[in-house]
PyMOL Python script that loads the backbone (N, CA, C, O; Angstrom):
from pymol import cmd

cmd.read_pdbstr("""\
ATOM      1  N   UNK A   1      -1.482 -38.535   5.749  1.00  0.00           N
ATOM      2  CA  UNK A   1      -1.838 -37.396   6.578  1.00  0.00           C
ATOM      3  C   UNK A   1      -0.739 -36.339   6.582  1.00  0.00           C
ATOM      4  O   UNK A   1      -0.926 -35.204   7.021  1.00  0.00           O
ATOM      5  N   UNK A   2       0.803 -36.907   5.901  1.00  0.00           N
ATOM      6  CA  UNK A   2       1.084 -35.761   6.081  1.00  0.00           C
ATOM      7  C   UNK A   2       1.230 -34.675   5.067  1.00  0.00           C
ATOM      8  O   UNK A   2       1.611 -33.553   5.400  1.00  0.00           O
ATOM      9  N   UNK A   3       0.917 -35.007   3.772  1.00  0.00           N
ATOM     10  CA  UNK A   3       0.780 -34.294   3.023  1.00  0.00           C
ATOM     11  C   UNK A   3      -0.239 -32.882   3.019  1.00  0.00           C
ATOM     12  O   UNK A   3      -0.130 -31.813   2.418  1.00  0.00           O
ATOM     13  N   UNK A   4      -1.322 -33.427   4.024  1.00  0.00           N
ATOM     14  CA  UNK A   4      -2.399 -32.389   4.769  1.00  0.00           C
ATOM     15  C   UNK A   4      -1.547 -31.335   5.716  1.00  0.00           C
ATOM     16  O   UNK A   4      -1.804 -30.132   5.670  1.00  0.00           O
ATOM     17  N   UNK A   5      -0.597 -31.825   6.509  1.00  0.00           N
ATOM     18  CA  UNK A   5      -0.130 -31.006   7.125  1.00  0.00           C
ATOM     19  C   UNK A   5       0.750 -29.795   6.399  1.00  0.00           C
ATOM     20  O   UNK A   5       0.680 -28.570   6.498  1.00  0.00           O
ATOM     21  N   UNK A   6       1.499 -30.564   5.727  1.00  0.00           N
ATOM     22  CA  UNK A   6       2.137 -29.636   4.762  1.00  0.00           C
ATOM     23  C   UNK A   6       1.520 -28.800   3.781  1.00  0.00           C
ATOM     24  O   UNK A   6       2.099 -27.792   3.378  1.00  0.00           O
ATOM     25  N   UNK A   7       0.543 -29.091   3.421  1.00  0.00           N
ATOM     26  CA  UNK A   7      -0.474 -27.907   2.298  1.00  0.00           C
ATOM     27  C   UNK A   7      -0.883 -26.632   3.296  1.00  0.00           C
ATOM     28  O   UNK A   7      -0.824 -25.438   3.003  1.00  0.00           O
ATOM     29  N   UNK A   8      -1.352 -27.278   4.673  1.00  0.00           N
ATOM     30  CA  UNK A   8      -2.127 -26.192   5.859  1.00  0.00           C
ATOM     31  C   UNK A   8      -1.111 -24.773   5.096  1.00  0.00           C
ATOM     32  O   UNK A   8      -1.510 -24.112   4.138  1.00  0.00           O
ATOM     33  N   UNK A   9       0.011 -24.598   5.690  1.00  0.00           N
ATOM     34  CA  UNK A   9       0.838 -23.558   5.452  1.00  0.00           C
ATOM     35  C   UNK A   9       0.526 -22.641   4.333  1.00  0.00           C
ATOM     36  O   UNK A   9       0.031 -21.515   4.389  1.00  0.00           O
ATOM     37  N   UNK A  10       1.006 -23.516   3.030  1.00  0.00           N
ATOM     38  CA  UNK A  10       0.618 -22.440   2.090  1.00  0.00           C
ATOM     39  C   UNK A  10      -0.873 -22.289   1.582  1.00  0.00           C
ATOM     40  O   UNK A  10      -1.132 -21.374   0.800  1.00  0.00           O
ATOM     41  N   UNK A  11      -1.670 -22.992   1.924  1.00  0.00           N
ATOM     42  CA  UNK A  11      -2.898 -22.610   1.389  1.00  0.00           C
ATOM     43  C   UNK A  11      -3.786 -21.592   2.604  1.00  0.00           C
ATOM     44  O   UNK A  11      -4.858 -21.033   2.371  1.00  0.00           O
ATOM     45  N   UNK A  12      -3.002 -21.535   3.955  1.00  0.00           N
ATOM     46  CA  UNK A  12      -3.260 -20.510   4.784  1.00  0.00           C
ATOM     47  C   UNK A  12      -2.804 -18.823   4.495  1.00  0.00           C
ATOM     48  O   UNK A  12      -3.343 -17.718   4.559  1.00  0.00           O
ATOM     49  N   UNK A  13      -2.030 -19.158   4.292  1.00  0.00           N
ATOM     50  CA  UNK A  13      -0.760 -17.755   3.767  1.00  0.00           C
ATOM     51  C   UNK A  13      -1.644 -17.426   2.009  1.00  0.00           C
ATOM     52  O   UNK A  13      -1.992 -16.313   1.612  1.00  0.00           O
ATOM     53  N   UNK A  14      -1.808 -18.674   1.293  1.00  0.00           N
ATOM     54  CA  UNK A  14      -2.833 -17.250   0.294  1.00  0.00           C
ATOM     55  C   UNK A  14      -4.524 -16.844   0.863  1.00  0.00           C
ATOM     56  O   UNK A  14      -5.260 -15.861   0.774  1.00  0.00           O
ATOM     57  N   UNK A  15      -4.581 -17.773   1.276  1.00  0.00           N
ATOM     58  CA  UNK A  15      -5.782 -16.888   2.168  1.00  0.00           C
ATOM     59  C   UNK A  15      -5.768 -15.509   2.766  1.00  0.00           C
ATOM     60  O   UNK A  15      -6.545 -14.557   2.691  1.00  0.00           O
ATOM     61  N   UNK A  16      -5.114 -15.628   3.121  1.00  0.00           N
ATOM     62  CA  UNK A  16      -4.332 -14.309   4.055  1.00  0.00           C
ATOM     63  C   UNK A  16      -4.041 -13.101   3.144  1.00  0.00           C
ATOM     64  O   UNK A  16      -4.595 -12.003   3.193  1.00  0.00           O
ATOM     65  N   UNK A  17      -2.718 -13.650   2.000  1.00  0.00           N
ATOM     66  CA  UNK A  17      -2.801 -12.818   0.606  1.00  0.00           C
ATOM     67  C   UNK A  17      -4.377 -12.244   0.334  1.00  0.00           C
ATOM     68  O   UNK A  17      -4.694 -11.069   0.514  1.00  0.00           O
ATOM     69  N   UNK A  18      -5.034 -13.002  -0.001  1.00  0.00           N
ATOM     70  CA  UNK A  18      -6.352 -12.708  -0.579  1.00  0.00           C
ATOM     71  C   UNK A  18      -6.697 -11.895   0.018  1.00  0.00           C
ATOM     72  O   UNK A  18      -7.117 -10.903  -0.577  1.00  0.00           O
ATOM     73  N   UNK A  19      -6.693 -11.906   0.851  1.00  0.00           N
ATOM     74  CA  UNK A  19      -7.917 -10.940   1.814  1.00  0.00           C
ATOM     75  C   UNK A  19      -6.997  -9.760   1.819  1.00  0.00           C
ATOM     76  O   UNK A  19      -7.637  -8.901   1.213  1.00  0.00           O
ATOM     77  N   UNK A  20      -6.147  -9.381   2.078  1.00  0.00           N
ATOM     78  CA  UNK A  20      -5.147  -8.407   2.091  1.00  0.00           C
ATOM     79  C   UNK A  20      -5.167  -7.978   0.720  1.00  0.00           C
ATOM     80  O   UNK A  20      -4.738  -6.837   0.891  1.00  0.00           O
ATOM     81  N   UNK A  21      -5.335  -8.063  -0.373  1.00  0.00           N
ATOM     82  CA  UNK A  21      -5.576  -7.735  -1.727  1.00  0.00           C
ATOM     83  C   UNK A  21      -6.987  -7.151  -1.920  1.00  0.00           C
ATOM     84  O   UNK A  21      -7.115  -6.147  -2.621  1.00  0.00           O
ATOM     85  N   UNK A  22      -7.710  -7.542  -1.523  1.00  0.00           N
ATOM     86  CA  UNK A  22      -9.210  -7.273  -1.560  1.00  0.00           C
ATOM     87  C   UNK A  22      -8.981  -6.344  -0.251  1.00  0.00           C
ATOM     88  O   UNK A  22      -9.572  -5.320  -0.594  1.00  0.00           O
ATOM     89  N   UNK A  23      -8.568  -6.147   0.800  1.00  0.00           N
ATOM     90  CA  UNK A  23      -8.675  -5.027   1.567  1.00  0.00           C
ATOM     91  C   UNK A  23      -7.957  -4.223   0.628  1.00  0.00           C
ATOM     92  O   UNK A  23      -8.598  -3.194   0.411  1.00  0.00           O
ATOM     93  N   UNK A  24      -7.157  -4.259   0.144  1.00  0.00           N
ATOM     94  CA  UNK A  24      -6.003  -3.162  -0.655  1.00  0.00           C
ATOM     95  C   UNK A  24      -6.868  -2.537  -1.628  1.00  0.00           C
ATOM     96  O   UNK A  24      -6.614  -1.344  -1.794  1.00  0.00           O
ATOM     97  N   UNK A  25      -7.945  -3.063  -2.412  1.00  0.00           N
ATOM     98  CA  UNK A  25      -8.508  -2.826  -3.691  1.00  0.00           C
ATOM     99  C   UNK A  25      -9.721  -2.084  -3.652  1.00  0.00           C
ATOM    100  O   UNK A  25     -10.160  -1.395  -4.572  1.00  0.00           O
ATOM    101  N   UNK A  26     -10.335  -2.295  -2.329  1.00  0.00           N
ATOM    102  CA  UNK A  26     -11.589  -2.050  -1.316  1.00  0.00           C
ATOM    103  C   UNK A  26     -11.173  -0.757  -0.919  1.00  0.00           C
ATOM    104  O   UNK A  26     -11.899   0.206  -1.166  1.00  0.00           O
ATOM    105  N   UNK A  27     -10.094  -0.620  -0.334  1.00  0.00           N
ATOM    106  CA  UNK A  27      -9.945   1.160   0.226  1.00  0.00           C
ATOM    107  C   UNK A  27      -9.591   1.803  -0.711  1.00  0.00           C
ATOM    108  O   UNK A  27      -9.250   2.884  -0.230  1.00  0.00           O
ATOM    109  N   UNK A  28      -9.438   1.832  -1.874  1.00  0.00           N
ATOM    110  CA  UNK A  28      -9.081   2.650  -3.506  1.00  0.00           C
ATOM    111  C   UNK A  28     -10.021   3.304  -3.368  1.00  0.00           C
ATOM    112  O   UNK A  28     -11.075   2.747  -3.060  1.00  0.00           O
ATOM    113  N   UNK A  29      -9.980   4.447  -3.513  1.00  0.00           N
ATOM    114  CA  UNK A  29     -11.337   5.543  -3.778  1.00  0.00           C
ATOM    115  C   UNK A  29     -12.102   5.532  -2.809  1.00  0.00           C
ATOM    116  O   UNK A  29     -11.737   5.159  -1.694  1.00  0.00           O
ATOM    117  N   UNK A  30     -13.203   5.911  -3.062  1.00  0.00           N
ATOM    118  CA  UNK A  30     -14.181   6.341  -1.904  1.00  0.00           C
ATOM    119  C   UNK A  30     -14.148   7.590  -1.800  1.00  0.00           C
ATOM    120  O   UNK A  30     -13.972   8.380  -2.728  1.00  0.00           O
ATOM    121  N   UNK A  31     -14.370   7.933  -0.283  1.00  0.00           N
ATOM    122  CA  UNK A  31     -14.589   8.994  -0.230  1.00  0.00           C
ATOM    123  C   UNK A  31     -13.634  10.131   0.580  1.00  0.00           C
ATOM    124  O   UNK A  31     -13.981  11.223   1.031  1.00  0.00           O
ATOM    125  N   UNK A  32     -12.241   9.448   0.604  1.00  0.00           N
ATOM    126  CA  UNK A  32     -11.319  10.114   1.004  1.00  0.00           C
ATOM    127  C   UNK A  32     -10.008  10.063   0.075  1.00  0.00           C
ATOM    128  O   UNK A  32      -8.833  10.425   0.141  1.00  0.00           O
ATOM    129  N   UNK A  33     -10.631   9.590  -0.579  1.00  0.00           N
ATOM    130  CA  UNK A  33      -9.501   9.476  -2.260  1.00  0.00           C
ATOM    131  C   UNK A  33      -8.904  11.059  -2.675  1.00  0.00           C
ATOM    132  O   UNK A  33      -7.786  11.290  -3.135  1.00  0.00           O
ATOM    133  N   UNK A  34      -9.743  11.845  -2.440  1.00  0.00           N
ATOM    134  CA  UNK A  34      -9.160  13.030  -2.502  1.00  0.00           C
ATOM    135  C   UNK A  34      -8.285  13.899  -1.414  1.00  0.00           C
ATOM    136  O   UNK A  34      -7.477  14.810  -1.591  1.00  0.00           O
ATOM    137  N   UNK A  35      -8.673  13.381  -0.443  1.00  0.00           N
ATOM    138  CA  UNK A  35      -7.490  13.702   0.649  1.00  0.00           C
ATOM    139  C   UNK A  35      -6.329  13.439   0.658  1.00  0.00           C
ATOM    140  O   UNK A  35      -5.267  14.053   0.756  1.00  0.00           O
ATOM    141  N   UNK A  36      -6.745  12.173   0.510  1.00  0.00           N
ATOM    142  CA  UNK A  36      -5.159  11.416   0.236  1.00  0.00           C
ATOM    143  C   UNK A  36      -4.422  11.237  -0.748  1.00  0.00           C
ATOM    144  O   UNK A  36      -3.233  10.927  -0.687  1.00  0.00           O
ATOM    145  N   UNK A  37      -5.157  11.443  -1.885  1.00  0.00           N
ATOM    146  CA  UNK A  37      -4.637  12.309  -2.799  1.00  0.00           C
ATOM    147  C   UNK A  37      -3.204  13.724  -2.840  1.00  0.00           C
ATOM    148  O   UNK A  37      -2.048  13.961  -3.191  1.00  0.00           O
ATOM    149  N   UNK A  38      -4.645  14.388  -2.066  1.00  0.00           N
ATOM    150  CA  UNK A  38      -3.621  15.864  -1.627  1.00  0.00           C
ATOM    151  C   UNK A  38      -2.621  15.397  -0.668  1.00  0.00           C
ATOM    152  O   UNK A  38      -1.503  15.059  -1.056  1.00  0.00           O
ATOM    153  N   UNK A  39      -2.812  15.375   0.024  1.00  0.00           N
ATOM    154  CA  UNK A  39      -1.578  15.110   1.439  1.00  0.00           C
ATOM    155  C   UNK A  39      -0.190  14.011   0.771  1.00  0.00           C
ATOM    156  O   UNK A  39       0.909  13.918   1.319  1.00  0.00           O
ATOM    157  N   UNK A  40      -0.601  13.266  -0.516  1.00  0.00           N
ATOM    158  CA  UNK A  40       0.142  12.658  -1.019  1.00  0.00           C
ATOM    159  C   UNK A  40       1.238  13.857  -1.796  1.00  0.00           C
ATOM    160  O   UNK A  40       2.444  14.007  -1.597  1.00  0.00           O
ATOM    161  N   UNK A  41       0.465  14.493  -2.583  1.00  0.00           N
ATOM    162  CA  UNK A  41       0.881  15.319  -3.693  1.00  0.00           C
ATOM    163  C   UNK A  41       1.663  16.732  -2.586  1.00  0.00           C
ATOM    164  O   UNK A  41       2.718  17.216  -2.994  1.00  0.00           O
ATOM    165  N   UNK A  42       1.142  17.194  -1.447  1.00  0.00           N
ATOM    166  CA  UNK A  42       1.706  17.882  -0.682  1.00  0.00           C
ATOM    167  C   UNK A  42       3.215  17.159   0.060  1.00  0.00           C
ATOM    168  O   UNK A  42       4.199  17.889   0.173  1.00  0.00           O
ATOM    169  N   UNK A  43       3.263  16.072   0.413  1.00  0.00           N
ATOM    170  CA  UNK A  43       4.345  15.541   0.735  1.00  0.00           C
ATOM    171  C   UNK A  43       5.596  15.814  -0.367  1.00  0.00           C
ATOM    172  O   UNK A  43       6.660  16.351  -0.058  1.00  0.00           O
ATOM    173  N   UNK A  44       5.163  15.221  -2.026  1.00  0.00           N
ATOM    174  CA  UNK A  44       5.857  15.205  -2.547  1.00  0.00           C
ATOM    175  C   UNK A  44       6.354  16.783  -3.388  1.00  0.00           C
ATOM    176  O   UNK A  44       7.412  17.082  -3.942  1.00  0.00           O
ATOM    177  N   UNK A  45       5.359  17.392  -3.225  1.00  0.00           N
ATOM    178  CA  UNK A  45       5.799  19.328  -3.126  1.00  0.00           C
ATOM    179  C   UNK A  45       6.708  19.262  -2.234  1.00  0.00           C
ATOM    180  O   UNK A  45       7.592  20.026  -2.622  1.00  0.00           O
ATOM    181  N   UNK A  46       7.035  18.759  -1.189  1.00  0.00           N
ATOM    182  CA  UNK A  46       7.960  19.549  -0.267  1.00  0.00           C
ATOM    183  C   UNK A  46       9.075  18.734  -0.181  1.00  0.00           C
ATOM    184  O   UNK A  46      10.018  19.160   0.486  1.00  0.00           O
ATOM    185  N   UNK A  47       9.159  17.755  -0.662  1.00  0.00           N
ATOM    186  CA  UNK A  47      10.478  16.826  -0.872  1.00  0.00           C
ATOM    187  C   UNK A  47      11.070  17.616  -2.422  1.00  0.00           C
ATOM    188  O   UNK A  47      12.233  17.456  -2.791  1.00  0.00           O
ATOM    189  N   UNK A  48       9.966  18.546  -3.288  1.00  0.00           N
ATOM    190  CA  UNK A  48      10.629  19.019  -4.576  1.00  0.00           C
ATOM    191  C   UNK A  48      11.271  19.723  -4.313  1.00  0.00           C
ATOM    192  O   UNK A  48      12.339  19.843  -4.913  1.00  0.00           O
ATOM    193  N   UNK A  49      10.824  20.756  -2.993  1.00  0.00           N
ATOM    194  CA  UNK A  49      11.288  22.187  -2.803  1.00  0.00           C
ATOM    195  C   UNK A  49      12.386  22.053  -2.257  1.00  0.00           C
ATOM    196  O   UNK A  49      13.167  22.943  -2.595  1.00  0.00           O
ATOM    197  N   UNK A  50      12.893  21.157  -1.391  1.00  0.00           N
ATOM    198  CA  UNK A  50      13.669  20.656  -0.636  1.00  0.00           C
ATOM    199  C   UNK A  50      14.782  20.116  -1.405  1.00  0.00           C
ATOM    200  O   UNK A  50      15.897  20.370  -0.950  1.00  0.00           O
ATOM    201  N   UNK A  51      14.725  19.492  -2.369  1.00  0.00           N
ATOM    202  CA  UNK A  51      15.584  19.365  -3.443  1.00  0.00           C
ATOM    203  C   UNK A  51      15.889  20.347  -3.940  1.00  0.00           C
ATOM    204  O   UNK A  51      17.074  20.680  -3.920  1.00  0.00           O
ATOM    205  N   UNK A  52      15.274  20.852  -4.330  1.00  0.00           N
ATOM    206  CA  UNK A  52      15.804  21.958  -5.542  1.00  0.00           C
ATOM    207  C   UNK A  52      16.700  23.017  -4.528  1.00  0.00           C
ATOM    208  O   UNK A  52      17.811  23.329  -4.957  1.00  0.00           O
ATOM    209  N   UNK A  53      16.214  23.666  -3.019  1.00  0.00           N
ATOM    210  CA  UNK A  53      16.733  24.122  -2.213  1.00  0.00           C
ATOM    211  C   UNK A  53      18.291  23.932  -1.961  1.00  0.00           C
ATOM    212  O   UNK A  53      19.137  24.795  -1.724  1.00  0.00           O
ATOM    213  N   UNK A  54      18.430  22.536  -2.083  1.00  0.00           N
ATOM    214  CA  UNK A  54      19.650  21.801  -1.894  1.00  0.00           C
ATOM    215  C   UNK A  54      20.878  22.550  -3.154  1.00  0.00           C
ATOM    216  O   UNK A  54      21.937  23.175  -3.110  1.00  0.00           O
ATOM    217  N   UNK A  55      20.003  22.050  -4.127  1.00  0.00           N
ATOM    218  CA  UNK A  55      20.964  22.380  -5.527  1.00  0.00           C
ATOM    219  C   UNK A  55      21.499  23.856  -5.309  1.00  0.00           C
ATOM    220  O   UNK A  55      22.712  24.063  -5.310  1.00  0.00           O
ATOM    221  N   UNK A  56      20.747  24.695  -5.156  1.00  0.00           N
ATOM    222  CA  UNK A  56      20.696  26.037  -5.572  1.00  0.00           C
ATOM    223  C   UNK A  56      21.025  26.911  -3.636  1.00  0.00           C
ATOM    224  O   UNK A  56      20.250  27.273  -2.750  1.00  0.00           O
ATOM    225  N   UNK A  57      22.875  26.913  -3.804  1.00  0.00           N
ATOM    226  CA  UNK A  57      22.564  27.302  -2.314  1.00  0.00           C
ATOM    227  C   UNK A  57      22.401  29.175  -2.267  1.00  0.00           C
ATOM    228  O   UNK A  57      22.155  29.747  -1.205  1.00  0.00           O
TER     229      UNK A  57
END
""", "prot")
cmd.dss("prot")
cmd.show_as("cartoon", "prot")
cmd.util.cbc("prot")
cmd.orient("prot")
């Protein structure tokens, strides 16, 4: 019996993995893929400008 106890753990924890992978893979696209998209690509515009700002006083 105690070998049962000891499996509980990790065969709970990839369960857990799993589902967290399949939520991860599940919200890819749709229908706000393009938002987040932009707001991604806008973040990283302003971390460019912000750099380059830096260089060039």
């Amino acid at each position: 019996m105690d070998y049962v106890s000891a499996l509980v753990p990790p065969v709970v924890m990839a369960a857990f993995f799993i589902a967290l992978v399949v939520t991860i893979v599940k919200s890819q696209g749709g229908a706000n893929k393009a938002k987040e998209d932009a707001a991604v690509d806008a973040v990283l515009a302003r971390a460019e400008s912000a750099r380059q700002q830096d260089q060039h006083p």
